[in-house]
C-alpha positions as a printed NumPy array, in Angstrom:
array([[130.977, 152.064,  57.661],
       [127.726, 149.707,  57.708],
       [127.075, 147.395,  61.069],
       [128.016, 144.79 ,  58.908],
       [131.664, 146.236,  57.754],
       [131.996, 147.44 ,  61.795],
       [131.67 , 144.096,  62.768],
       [133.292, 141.776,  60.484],
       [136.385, 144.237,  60.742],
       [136.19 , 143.504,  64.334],
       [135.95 , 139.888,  64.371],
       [138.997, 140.294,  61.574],
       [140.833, 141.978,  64.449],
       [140.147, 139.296,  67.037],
       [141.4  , 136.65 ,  64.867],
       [144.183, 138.946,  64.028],
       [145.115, 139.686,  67.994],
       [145.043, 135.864,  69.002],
       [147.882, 135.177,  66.561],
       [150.185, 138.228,  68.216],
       [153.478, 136.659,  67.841],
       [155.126, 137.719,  71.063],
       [152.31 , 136.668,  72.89 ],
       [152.18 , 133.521,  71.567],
       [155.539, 132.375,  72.236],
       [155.433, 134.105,  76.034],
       [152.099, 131.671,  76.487],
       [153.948, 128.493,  75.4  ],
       [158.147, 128.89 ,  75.994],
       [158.706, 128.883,  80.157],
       [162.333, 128.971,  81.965],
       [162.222, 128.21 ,  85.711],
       [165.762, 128.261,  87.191],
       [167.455, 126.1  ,  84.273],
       [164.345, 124.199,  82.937],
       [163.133, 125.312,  79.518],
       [159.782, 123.958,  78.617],
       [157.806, 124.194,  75.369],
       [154.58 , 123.001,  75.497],
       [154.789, 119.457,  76.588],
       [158.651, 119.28 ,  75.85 ],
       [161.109, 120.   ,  78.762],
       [164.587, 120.795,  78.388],
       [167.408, 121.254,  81.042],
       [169.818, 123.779,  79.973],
       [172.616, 122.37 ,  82.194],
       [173.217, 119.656,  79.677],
       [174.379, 122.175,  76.652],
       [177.538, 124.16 ,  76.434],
       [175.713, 126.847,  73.866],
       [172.053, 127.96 ,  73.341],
       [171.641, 129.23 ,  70.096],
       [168.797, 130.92 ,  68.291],
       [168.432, 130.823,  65.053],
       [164.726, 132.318,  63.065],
       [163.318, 132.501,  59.532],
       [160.044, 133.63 ,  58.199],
       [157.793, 136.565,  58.616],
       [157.285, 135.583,  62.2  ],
       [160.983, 135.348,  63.32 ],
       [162.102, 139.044,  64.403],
       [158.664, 138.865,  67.112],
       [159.831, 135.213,  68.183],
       [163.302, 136.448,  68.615],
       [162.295, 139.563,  70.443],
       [160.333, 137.509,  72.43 ],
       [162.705, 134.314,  72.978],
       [165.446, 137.291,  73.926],
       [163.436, 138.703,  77.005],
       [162.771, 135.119,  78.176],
       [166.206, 133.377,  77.965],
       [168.593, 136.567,  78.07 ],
       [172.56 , 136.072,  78.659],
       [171.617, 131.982,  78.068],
       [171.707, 132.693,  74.384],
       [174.931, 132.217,  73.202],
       [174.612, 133.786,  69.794],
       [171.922, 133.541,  66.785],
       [170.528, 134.792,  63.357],
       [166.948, 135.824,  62.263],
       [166.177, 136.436,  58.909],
       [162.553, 138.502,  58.422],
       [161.356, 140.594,  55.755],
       [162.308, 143.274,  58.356],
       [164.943, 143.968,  60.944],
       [165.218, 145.386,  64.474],
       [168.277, 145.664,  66.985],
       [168.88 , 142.212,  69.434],
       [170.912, 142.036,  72.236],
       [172.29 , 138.818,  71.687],
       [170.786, 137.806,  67.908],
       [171.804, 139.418,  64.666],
       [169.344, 140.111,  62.905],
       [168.6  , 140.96 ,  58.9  ],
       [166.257, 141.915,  56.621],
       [165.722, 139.877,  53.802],
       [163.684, 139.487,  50.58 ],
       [160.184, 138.2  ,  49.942],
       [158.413, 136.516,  48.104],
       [161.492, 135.986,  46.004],
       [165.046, 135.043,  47.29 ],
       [167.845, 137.193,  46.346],
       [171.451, 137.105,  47.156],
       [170.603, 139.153,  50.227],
       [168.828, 136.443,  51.69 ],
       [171.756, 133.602,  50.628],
       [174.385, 136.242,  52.479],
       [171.817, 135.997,  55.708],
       [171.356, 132.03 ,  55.433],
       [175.323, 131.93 ,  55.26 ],
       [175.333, 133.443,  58.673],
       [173.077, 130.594,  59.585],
       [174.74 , 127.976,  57.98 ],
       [178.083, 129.383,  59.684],
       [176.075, 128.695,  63.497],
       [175.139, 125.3  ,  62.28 ],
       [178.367, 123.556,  60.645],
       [180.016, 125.139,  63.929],
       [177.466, 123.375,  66.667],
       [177.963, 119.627,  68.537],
       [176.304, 117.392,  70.328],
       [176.425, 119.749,  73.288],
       [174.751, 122.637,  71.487],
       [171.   , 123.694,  72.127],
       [169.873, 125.552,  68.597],
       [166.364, 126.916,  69.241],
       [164.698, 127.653,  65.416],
       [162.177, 129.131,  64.682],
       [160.252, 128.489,  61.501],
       [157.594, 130.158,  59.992],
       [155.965, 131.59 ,  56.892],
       [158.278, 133.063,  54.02 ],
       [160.743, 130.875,  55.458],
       [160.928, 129.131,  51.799],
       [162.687, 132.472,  50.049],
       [164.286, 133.92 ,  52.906],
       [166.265, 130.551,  53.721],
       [167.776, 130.516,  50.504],
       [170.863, 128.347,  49.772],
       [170.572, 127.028,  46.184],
       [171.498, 123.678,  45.117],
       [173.467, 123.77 ,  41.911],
       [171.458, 126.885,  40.773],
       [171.579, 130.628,  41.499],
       [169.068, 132.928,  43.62 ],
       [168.137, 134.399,  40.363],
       [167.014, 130.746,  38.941],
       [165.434, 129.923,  42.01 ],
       [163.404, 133.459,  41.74 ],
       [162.405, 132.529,  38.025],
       [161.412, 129.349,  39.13 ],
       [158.911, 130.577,  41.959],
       [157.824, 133.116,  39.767],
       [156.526, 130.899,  36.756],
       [155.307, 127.941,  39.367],
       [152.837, 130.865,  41.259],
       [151.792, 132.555,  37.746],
       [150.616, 129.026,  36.534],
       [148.638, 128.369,  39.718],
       [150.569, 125.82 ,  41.55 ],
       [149.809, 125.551,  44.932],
       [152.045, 126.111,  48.053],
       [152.325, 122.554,  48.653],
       [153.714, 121.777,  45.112],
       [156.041, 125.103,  45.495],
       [157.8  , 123.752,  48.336],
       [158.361, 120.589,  47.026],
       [160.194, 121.859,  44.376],
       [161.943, 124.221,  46.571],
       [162.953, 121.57 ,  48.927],
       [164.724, 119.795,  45.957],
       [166.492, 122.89 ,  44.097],
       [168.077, 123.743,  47.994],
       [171.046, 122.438,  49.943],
       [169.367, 123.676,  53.13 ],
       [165.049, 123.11 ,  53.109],
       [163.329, 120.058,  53.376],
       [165.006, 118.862,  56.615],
       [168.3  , 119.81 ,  55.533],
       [168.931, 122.068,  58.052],
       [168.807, 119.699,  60.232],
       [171.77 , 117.543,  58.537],
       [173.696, 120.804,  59.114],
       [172.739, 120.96 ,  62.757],
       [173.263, 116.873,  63.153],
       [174.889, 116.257,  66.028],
       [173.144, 119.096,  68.034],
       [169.743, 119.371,  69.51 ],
       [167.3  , 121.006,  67.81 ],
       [163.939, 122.525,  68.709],
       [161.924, 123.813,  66.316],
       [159.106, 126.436,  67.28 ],
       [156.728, 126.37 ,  64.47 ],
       [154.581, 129.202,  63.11 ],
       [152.084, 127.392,  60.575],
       [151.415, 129.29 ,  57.318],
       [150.247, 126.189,  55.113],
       [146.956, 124.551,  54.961],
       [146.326, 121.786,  56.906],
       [149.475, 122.564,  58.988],
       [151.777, 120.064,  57.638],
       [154.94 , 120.364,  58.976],
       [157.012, 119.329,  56.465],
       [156.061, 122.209,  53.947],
       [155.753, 124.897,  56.56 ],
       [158.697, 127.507,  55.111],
       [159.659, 123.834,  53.175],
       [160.072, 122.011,  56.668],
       [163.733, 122.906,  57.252],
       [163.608, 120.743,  60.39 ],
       [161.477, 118.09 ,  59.671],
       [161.967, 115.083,  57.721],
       [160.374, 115.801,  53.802],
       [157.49 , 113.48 ,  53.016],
       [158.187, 114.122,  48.845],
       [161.419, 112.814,  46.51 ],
       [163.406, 114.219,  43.658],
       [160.546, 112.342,  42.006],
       [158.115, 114.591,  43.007],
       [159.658, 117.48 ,  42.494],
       [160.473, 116.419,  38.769],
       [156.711, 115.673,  38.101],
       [155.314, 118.727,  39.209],
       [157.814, 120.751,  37.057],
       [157.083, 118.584,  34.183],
       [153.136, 119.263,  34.715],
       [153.732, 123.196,  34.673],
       [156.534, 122.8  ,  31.981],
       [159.302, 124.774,  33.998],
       [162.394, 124.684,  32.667],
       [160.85 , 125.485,  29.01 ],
       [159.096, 128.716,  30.516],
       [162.629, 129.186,  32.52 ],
       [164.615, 128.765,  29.73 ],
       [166.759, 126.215,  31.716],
       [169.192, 123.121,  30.927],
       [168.028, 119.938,  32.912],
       [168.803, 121.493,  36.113],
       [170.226, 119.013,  38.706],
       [167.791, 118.223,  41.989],
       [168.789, 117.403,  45.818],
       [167.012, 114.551,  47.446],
       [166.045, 115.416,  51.083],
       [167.846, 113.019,  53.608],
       [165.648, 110.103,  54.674],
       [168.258, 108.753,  57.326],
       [166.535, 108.738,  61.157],
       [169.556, 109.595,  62.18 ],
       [169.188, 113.061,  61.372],
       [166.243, 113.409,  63.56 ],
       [166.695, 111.876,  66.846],
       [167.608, 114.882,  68.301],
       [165.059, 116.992,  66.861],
       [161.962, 118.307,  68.673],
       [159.131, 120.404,  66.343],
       [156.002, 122.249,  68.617],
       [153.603, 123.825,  66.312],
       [153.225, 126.967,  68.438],
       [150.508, 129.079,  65.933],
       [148.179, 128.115,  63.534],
       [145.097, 129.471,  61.891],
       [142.642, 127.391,  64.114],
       [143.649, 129.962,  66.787],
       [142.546, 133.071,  64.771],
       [139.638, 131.096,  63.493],
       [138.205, 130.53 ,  67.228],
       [138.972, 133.787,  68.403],
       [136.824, 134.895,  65.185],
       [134.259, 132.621,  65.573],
       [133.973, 134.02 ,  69.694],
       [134.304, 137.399,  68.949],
       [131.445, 136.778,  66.435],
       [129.151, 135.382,  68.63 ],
       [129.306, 138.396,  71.12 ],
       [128.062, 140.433,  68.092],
       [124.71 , 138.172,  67.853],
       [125.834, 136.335,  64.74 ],
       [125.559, 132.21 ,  64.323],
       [128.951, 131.412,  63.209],
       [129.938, 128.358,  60.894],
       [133.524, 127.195,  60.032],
       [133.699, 126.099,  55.996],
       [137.701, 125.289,  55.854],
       [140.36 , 125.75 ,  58.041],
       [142.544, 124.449,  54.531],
       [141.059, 126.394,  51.567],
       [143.125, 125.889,  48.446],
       [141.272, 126.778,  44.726],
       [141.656, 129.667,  42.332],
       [140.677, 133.01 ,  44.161],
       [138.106, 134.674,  41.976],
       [135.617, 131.475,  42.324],
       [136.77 , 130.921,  46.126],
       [134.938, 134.393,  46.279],
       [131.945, 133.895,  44.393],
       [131.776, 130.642,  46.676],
       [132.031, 132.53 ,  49.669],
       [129.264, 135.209,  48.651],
       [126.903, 132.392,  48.252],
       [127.383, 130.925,  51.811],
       [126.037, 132.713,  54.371],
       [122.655, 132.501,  56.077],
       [120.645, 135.555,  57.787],
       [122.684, 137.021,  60.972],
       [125.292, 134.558,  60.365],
       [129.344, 134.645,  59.793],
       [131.124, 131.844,  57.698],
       [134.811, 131.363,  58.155],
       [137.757, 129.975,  55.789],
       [141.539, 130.108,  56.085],
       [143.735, 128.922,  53.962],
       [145.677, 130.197,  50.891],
       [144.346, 130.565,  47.093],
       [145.918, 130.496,  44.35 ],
       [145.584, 133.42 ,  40.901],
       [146.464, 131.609,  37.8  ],
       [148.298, 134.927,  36.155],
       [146.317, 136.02 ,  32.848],
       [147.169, 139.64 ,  32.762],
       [149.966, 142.428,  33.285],
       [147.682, 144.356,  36.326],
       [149.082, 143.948,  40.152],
       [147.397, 142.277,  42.591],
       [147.458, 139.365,  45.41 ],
       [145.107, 136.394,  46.182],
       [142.755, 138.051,  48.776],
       [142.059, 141.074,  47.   ],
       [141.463, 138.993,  44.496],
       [138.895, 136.607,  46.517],
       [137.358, 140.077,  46.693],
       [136.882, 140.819,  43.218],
       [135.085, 137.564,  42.442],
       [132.898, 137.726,  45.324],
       [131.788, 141.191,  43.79 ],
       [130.142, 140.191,  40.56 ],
       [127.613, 138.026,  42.476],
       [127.469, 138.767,  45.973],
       [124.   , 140.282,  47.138],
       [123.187, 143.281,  48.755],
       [123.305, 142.077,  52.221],
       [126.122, 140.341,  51.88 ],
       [129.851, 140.729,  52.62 ],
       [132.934, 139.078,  51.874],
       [136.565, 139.741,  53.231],
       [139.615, 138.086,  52.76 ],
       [142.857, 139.028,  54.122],
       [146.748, 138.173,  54.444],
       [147.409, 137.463,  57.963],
       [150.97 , 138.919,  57.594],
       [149.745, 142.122,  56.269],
       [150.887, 141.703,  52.703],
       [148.785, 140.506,  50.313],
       [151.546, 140.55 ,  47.561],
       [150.894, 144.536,  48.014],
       [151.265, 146.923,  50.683],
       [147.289, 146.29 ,  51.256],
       [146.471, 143.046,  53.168],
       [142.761, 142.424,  50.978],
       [140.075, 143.726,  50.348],
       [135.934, 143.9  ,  51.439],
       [133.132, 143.315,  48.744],
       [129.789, 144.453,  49.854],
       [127.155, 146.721,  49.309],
       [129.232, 149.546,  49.82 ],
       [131.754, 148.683,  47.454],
       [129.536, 148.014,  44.452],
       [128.248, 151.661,  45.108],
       [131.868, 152.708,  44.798],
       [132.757, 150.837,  42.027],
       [129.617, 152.543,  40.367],
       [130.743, 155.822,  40.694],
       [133.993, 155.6  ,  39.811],
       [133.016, 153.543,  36.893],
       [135.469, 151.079,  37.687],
       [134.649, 147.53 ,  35.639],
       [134.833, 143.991,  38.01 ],
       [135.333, 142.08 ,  34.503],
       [138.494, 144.263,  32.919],
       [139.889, 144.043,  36.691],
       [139.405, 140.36 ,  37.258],
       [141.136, 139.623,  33.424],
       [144.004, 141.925,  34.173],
       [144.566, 140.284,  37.51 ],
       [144.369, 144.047,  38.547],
       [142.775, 143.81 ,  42.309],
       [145.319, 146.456,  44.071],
       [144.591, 149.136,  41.499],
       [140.383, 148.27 ,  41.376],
       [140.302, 148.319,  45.196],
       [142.557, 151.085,  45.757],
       [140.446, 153.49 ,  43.654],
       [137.275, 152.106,  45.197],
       [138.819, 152.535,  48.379],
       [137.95 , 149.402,  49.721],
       [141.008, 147.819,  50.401],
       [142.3  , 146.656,  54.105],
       [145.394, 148.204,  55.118],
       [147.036, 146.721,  58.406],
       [150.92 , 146.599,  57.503],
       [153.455, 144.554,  58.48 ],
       [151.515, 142.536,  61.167],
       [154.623, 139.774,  62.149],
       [152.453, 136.814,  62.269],
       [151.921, 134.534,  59.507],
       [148.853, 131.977,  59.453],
       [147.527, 132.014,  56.06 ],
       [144.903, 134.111,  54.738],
       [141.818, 135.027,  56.697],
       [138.491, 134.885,  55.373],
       [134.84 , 135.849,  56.452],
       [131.775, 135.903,  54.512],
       [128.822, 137.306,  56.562],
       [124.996, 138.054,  56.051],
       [123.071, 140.651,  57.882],
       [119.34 , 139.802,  59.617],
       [116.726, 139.506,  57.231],
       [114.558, 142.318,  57.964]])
């Protein structure tokens, strides 16, 4: 461990911290007597027969946990679909799949759907939405999970981003893209939203479930066009949704963005300071191809200073190895990056398409990589990050973390001597 890796891994850790689910929701969701406030939002519980709570996304088990211990008996009933699962007193909860849906995950969302076709206008359902929310909440439109799976699998291997992946999701479901609130329609709704997407759109967050969609069956039909789906699929014409524009739907819909990646980012950016470094913020929304997002970030740093990025990259898929996008960002910031320089990038939910969350490239690691004889360029043409990094033994390990903000990213410079 150099001073350098010491403290970017601590800085990684604030950032990290700040976005603690369960904390995050304590800080924000109140009850006094029968007041429930979010944020700026107030509710009065008096005026609903039924609380319910229902949670996707790789967030949702914490938020539930959390949500349980503030509101007790009040909740009626509820579902929470995570890539993991943990006893509730008053939620079910179930473990689904991820990054691809399965017919696990459409058994969970018919649980869900069950709550929602069975609420009225009298009914309080409390959702929360967050990252992974797009395969977990799977209820396929005319298509099976299967379909949906070799859909999201060609769109990612031809570098589409996460924006144009839930647009096509939205349109290939019978429950994303504001759908779910359709379902809910007459109830209230309140939406506590954990923001995995650049920019923090709402409306692509896990593909907006509870917000109205932005994007037509016209948009959804281009961008398969321009990555020639259904060829690579091998699939008939397949038959699209469109998203329901009516206000109506809406009215009685409330969305508070509870976590984003600005949080991490300023806890990052403070805990770097303390350290002595000058701190500079390059994008809060990075999107590009990973390998030169790395190179990019090796070249950015000044003396004694820490850049930051979140965001999520995309690998256009050129080889058979096994990988994800940060360790990735790693291996392109290798074949450049100078001797006093390090770059880190890493999957805020633990799982960077691997059971490692990224990867550092620094001094240290080019020493590694020299004697194991490893070789950046094979690596980087394989798309084989997880296996390069894991023999270097410079991968970041943090597991399942239950938060979900995008991927993390510091690229830092020590003091010129």
């Amino acid at each position: 461990m150099t001073k350098l890796r010491r403290d970017a891994l601590a800085v990684l850790h604030a950032g990290l911290k700040a976005i603690r689910t369960k904390e995050a929701v304590a800080s924000v969701v109140h009850l006094k007597k029968d007041a429930l406030t979010v944020k700026k939002h107030r509710f009065d519980l008096r005026a609903f027969d039924h609380v319910y709570v229902i949670g996707f996304g790789k967030a949702s088990l914490e938020a539930a946990q959390a949500l349980e211990k503030i509101l007790g008996k009040r909740i009626t009933d509820g579902v929470v679909l995570d890539v993991k699962r943990a006893p509730l007193q008053y939620i079910k909860s179930f473990a689904g799949t991820h990054p691809f849906p399965s017919e696990k995950n459409r058994r969970a969302t018919g649980k869900i759907v069950e709550i929602l076709k069975g609420a009225d206008s009298h009914d309080l359902i409390i959702t929360i939405v967050s990252g992974g929310g797009s395969a977990l909440l799977c209820q396929p439109y005319q298509l099976t999970c299967a379909n949906i799976t070799m859909i999201t699998k060609e769109m990612m291997a031809r570098g589409a981003t996460i924006q144009e992946l839930n647009t096509v999701r939205k349109h290939l479901s019978e429950i994303l893209g504001g759908q779910f609130t359709r379902m809910a329609h007459p109830a209230t709704v309140l939406g506590l939203i954990f923001s995995d997407v650049p920019g923090d759109d709402l409306d692509m967050i896990a593909s907006g479930p509870t917000v109205m969609d932005t994007t037509t069956v016209a948009d959804a039909k281009r961008i398969m066009k321009r990555y020639d789906i259904l060829k690579a699929c091998k699939l008939p014409d397949c038959a699209l949704r469109e998203t329901p524009k009516d206000p109506i739907y809406f009215q009685r819909v409330t969305n508070a963005l509870i976590v984003s990646n600005k949080i991490a980012l300023h806890a990052m950016r403070d805990e770097a300071k303390k350290r002595g470094y000058t701190s500079r913020l390059f994008s809060h929304a990075l999107t590009g191809e990973a390998r030169d997002i790395g190179r990019v970030l090796a070249g950015l740093p000044n003396p004694g200073e820490m850049v930051f990025a979140a965001g999520e990259t995309t690998v256009t898929i050129m080889g058979k190895g096994k990988g994800g996008r940060n360790q990735e960002v790693a291996l392109g910031a290798l074949r450049t990056i100078s001797d006093d320089t390090l770059v880190l990038s890493c999957a805020s939910d633990g799982i960077d398409n691997t059971p490692a969350a990224g990867a550092i490239a620094d001094r240290e690691t080019k020493r590694h990589v020299k004697q194991k004889k490893l070789n950046i360029g094979r690596a980087l043409t394989q798309n084989a990050s997880y296996r390069f990094f894991q023999q270097s033994g410079d991968q970041i390990v943090t597991g399942i973390t239950g938060a979900n903000v995008s991927d993390l990213m510091i690229a830092a410079k020590s003091v010129s001597r």
